[in-house]
C-alpha positions in Angstrom: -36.3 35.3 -31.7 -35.3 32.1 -33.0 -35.4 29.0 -31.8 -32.3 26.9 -30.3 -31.8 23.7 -29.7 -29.1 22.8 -26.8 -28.8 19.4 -26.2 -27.7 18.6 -22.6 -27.5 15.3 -20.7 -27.7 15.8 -17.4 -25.5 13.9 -15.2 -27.9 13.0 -11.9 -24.1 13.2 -9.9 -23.3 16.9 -11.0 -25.1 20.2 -10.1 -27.7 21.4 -13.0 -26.4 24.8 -12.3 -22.7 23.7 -13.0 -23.6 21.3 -16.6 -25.9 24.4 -17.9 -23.1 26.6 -17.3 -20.9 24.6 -18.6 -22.9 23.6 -22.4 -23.9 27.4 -22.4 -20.2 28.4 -22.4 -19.1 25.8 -25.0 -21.5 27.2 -27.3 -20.6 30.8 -27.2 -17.1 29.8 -27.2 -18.2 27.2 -30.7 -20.1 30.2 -32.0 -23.0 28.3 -31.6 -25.2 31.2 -31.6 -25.9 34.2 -34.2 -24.3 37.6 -33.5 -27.1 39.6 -34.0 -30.0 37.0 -32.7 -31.3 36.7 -28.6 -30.3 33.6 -27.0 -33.5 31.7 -25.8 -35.3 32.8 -23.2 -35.3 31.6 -19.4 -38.7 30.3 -20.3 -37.8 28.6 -23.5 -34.8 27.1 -22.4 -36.3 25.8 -19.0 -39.3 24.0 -21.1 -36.8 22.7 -23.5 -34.3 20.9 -20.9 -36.9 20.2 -18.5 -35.6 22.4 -15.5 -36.4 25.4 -13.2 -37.1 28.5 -14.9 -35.2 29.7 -11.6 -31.8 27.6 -12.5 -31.7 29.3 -16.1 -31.9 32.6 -14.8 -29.2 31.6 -12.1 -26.8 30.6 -14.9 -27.7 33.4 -17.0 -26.7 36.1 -14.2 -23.7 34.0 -13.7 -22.9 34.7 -18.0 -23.8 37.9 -17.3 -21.2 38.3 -14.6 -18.3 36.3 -16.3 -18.8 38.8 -19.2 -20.0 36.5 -21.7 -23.6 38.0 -22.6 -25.4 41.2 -22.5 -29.1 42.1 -21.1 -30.7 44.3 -23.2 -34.3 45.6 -22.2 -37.3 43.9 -23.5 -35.1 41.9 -26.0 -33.3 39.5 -23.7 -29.8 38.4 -23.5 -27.1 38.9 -26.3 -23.7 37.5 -26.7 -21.4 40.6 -25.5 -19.8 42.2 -28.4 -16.2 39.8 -27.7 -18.2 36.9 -28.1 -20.3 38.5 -31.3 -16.9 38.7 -33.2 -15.8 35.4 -32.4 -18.8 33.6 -33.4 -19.2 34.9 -36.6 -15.5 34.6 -37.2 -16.1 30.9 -36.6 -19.0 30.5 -38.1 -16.6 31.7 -41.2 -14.1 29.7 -40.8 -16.4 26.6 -39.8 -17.7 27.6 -43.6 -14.1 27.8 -45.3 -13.1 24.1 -43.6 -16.1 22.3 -45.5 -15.3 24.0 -48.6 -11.7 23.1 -48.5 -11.3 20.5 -46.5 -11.7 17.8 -49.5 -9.5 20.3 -52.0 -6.4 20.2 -49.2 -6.5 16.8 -48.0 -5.8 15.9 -51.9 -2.9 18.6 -51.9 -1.3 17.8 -49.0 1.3 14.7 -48.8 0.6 12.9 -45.3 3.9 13.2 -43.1 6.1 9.7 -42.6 6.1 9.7 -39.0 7.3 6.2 -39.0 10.4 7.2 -40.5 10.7 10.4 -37.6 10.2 9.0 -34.6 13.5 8.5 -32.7 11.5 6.2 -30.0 8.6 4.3 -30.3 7.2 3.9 -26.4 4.0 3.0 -28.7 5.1 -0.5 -29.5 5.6 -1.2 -25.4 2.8 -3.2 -23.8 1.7 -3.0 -20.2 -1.0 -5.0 -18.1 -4.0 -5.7 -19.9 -7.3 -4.9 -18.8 -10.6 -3.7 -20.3 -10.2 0.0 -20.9 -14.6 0.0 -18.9 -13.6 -2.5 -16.3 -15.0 -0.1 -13.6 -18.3 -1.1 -15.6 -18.0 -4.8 -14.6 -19.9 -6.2 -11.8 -16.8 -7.6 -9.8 -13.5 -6.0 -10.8 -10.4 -7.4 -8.9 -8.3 -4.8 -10.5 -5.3 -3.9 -8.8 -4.0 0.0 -7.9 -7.7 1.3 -8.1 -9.1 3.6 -5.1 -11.7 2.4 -3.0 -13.6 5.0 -4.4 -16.3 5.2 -1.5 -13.7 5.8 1.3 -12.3 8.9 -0.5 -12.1 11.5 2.2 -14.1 14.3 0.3 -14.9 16.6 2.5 -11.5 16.9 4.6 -9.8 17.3 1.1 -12.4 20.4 0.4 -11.3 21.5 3.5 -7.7 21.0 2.6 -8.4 22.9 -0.8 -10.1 25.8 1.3 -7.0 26.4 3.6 -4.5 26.3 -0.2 -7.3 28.9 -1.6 -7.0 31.4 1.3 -5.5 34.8 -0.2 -2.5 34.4 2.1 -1.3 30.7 1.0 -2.4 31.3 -2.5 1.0 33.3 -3.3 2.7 30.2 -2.4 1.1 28.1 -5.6 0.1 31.3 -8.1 3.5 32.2 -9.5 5.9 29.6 -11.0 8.4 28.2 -8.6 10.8 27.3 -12.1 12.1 23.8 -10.7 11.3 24.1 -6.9 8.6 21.9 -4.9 6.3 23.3 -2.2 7.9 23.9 1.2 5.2 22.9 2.9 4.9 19.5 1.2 8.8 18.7 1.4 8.8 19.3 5.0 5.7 17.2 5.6 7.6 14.8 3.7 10.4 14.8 5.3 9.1 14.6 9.4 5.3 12.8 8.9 5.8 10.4 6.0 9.5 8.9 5.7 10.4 8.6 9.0 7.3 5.7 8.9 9.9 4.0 6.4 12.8 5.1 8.7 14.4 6.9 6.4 15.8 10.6 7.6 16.2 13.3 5.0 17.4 16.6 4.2 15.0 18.9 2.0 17.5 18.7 -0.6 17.8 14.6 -1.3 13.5 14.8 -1.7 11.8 15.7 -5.3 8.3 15.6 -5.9 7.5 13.6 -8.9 3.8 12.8 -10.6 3.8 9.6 -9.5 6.6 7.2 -8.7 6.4 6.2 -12.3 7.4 9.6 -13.5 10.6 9.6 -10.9 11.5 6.2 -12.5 11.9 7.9 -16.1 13.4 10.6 -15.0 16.1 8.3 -13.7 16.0 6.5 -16.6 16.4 9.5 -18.8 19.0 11.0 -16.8 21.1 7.7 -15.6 20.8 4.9 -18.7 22.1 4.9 -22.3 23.0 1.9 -24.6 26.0 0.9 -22.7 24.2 1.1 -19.0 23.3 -2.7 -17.7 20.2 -2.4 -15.4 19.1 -5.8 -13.1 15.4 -5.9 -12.2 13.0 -9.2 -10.6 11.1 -11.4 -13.5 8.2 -11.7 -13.2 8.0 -7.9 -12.3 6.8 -4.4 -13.4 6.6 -4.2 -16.7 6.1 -0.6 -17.4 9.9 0.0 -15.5 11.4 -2.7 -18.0 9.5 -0.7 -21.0 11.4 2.6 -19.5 14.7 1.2 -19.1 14.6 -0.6 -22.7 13.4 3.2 -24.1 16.2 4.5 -22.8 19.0 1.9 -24.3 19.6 -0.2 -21.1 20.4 -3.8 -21.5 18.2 -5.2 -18.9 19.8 -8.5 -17.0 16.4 -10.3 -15.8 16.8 -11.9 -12.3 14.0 -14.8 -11.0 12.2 -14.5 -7.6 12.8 -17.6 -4.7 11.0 -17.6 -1.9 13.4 -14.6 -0.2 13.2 -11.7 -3.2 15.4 -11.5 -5.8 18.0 -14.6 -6.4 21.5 -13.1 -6.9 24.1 -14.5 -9.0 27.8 -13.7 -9.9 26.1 -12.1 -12.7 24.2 -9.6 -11.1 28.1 -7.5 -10.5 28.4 -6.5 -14.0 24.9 -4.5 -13.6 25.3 -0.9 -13.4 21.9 -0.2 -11.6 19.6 -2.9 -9.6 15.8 -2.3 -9.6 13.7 -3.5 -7.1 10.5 -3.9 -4.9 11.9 -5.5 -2.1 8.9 -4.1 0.5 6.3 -6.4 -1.6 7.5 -7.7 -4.9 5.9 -6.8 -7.6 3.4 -9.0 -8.2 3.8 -11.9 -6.2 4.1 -9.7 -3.0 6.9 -11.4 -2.0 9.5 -9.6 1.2 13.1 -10.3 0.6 14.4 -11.4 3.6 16.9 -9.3 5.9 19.8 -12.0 4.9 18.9 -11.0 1.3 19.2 -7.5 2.0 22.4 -7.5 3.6 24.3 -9.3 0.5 22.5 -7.5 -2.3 24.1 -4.4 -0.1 27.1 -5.7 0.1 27.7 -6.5 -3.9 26.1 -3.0 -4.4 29.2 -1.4 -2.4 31.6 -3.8 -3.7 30.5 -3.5 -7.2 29.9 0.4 -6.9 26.6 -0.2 -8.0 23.3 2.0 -7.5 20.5 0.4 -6.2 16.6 2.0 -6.8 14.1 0.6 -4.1 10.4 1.2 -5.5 8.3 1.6 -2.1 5.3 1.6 -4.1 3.3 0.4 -1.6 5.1 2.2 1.1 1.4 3.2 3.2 -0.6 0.1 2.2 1.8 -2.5 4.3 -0.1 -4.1 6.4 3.0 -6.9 7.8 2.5 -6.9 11.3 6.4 -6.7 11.6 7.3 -4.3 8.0 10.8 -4.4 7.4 12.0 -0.5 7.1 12.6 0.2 3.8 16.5 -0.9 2.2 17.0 3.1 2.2 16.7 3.5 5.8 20.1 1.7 6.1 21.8 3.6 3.2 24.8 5.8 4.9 26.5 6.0 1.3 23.9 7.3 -1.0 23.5 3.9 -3.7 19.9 4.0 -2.5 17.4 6.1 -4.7 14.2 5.8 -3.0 10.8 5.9 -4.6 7.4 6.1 -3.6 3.7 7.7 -4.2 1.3 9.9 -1.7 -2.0 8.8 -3.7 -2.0 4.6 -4.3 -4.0 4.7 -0.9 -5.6 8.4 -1.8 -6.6 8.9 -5.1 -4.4 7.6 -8.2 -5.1 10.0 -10.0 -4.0 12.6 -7.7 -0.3 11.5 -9.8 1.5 12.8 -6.3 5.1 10.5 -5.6 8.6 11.6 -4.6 11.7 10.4 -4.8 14.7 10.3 -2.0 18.6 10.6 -3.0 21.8 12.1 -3.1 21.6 15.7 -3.1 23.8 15.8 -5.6 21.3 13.0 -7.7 18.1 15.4 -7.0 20.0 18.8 -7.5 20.4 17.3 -11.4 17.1 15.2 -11.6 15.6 18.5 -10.2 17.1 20.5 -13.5 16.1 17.9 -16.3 12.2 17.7 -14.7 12.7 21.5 -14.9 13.2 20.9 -18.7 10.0 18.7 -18.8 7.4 20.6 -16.9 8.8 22.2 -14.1 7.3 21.0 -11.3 4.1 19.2 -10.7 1.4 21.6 -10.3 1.7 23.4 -6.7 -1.9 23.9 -6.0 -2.3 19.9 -6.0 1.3 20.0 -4.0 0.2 22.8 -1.1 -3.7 20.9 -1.0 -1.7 17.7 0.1 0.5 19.6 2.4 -2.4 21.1 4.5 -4.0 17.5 4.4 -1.0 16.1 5.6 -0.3 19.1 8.3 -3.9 18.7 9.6 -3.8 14.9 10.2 -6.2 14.2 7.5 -3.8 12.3 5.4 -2.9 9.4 8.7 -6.6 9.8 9.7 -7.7 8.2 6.2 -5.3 5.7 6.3 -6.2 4.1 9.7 -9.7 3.7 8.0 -8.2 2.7 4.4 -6.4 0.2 6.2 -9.1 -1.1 8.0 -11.1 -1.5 4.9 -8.3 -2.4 3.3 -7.6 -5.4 5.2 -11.1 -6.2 5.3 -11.3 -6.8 1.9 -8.6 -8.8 1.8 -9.6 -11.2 4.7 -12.5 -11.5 2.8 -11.0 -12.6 -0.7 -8.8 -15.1 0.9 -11.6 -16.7 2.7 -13.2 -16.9 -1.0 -10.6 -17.9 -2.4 -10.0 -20.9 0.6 -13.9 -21.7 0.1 -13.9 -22.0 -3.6 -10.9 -22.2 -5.4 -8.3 -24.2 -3.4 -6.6 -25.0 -6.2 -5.1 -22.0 -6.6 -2.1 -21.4 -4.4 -1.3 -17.9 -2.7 2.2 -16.8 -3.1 4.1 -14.1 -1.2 2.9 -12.0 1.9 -0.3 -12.7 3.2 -0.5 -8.8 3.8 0.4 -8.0 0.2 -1.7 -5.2 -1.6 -2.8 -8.3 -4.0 -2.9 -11.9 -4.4 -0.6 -13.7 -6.9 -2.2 -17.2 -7.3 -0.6 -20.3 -9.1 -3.2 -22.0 -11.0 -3.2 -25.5 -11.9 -0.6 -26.2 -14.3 -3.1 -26.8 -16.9 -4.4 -23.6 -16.6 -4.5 -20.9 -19.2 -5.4 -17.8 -17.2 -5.0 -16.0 -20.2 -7.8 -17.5 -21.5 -9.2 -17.9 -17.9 -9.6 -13.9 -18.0 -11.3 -14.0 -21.6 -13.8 -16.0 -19.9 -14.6 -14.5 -16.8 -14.8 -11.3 -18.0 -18.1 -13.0 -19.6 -19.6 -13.7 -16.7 -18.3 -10.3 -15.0 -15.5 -10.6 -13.5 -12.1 -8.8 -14.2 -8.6 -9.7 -13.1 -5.2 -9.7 -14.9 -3.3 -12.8 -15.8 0.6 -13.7 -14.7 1.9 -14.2 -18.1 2.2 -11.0 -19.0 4.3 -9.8 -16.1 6.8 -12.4 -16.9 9.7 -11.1 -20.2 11.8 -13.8 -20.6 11.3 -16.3 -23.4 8.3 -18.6 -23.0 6.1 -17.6 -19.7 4.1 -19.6 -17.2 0.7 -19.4 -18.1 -1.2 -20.1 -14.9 -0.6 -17.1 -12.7 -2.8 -14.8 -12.0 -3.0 -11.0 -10.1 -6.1 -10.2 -7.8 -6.6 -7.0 -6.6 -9.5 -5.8 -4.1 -9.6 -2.3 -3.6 -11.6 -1.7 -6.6 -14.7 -4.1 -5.4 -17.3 -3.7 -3.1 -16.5 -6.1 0.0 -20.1 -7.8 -0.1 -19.5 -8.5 -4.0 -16.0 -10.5 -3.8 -17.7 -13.9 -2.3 -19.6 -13.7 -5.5 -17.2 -13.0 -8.0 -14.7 -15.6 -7.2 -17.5 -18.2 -7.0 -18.0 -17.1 -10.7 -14.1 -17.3 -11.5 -14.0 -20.9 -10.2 -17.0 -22.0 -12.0 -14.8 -20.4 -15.5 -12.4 -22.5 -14.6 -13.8 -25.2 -14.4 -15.5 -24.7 -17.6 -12.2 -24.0 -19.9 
């Protein structure tokens, strides 16, 4: 027998079981061990990593099981004859690349993709933040989870109820370009009505994310000649997707009501909006606002998209129902997302429309991946059937607005100078700095002592931006750390 080193780092928030398992199997599958040679011993390999004798074995059986190894009497285990043939095969090939790896990258011309690509979505920019910011100390990054309140064990439960042999037909086959039942109807009776918007099953599509319904639209709707309106400052990954598509995008600044209109704003084919809160400055257009930009919609046969985008997060004492809740004549297309408050990275939205809109939107994400994946659909529609989904957000709420009661007091207590702009029930806090203020360089500098935010300029797209706004989420900080880190942002500030 020969020796073998496997290097594993255990991670203290996984199972042992689970990581062996899983750096055992990605060196069969690497050919990381000889055909013809033992793999080490439950005795070796326990000394070596440091663990039970009795967790190697247990992952061992568990190869055994799977098919991947052979037991073969007082010679230990072997790779099974499948994974024999493929490690020596690419143990060959592994051979053949260093040979003549040198000999083809000096035969081989390197393609001109700059000259091939048709779009260039690489040249966008969105919001800036450090790629590790969960690593800093006080992160007031906004659309993060509050990754403590994450309802684990009710969505295991969920999970178990979209694994039992009966439901499982329901997600194991392709569907082509339909959504889950389940999840359209919970849609349709427990979530919209909230908004008090009333739909059929076929004016709602499940998207991944309400990002992903705003590019379909975009794909779908916009060309060169379309003219699309949206709010400046605003969200600048749905200007990037509009301008992708060919749009001419007609920028519109915020008053103190939402959106200003103009005279202008009639030659605009579509209108994009976060009327509910603004995006960023949390801002609720007022009900007069929301009658005329109604109004020129009809008289302009215009189409107007609402992003909801923090549709379960409002926490205005009296929320205005969404704009599509008073849409008789279909010019609303209605957007929001299951998992801001849930999980992110769940990627779960929907969008509400025509029938005739979703019927074609429904074909084109057809095209692109068929439909989001329907295990992740049918695990959201048991959570939502069960009560699980409104349970979590009375206590996401609460903690919600706890956290945000106690960054304003912070920011009241030590940096006044700031001003708060827009709801005072907003999923963030837009702040207007002194005028003297660079928050760009504001952020360079707090993020030395710690603390993370992301500054105002960049949400602006017009010519030469403000520079002393600034965007504070809380969702992503422990409560008891938020005194702290503004105290540390005022004391940057007063430094640059």
């Amino acid at each position: 027998m020969i020796d073998h080193f496997l290097p594993v780092r255990f991670d203290a928030g996984r199972g042992l079981q689970e990581q062996l398992r899983e750096a055992l199997v990605t060196a069969i599958l690497g050919g990381g061990f000889p055909a013809d040679q033992p793999l080490p011993s439950c005795r070796k390999l326990a000394t070596q990593l440091r663990v039970s004798r009795n967790t190697v074995n247990l992952v061992y059986e568990s190869l055994l099981d799977s098919g991947y190894i052979v037991s073969q009497p007082r010679r230990g285990f072997f790779l099974a004859p499948a994974y024999a043939e493929g490690a020596a095969g690419a143990r060959s090939l592994g051979e053949t690349a260093v040979t003549n790896a040198g000999e083809r990258a000096s035969e081989a011309d390197e393609p001109d993709w700059d000259r091939r690509f048709k779009l260039r979505p690489g040249l966008t920019s969105g919001v800036f933040r450090p790629q590790d910011w969960a690593r800093f100390p006080y992160p007031f990054v906004y659309g993060q989870p509050m990754r403590d309140l994450f309802p684990l064990e009710r969505w295991r439960e969920a999970s178990r109820k979209a694994l039992r042999r009966e439901t499982a037909s329901s997600w194991l086959h392709d569907r082509f370009d339909r959504d889950d039942d389940m999840l359209v109807e919970q849609l349709r009776t427990r979530v919209l009505p909230k908004r008090g918007i009333w739909a059929k099953p076929s004016e709602i599509l499940v998207t991944l994310g309400s990002q992903n319904a705003l590019y379909l639209i975009a794909a779908l709707l916009m060309n060169g000649q379309t003219r699309v309106a949206m709010e400046t400052p605003g969200f600048r990954d749905a200007l990037s997707i509009f301008e992708l598509h060919g749009a001419k995008v007609q920028l519109h600044p915020m008053d103190e009501e939402g959106m200003a209109l103009s005279p202008d704003l009639g030659a605009c084919d579509y209108l994009y909006l976060t009327p509910s809160h603004q995006v960023p400055t949390g801002i609720v257009m007022s009900p007069a606002r929301r009658a005329l930009l109604m109004e020129g919609v009809r008289a302009h046969d215009q189409i107007l998209i609402e992003d909801d985008y923090d549709a379960e997060l409002n926490l205005d004492r009296d929320a205005l129902p969404a704009i599509k809740a008073g849409d008789t004549s279909g010019r609303v297309i209605y957007l929001s997302s299951l998992s801001k408050p849930f999980s992110p990275g769940l990627r779960l939205g929907y969008l509400v429309a025509d029938a005739e809109l979703v019927d074609e939107l429904r074909s084109l994400r057809r095209l692109m991946y068929r439909h989001p994946p329907l295990n992740n659909q049918r695990m959201m529609a048991e959570f939502l059937a069960q009560g699980y989904y409104d349970a979590h957000l009375r206590a996401f709420r609460a903690e919600h607005a706890r956290r945000r009661d106690a960054l304003s007091q912070a920011l009241t207590q030590d940096l006044d100078s700031c001003r708060q702009i827009g709801s005072p029930s907003a999923s963030a806090f837009w702040l207007a700095a002194p005028g003297a203020v660079d928050t760009r360089k504001l952020a360079w500098a707090a993020a030395r002592q710690g603390v993370v935010f992301e500054y105002g300029e960049q949400f602006f797209f017009e010519g030469a931006a403000p520079t002393h706004f600034m965007r504070l989420g809380f969702n992503a900080i422990e409560a008891q750390r938020i005194p702290k880190g503004v105290e540390l942002l005022a004391a940057a500030m007063d430094r640059i």
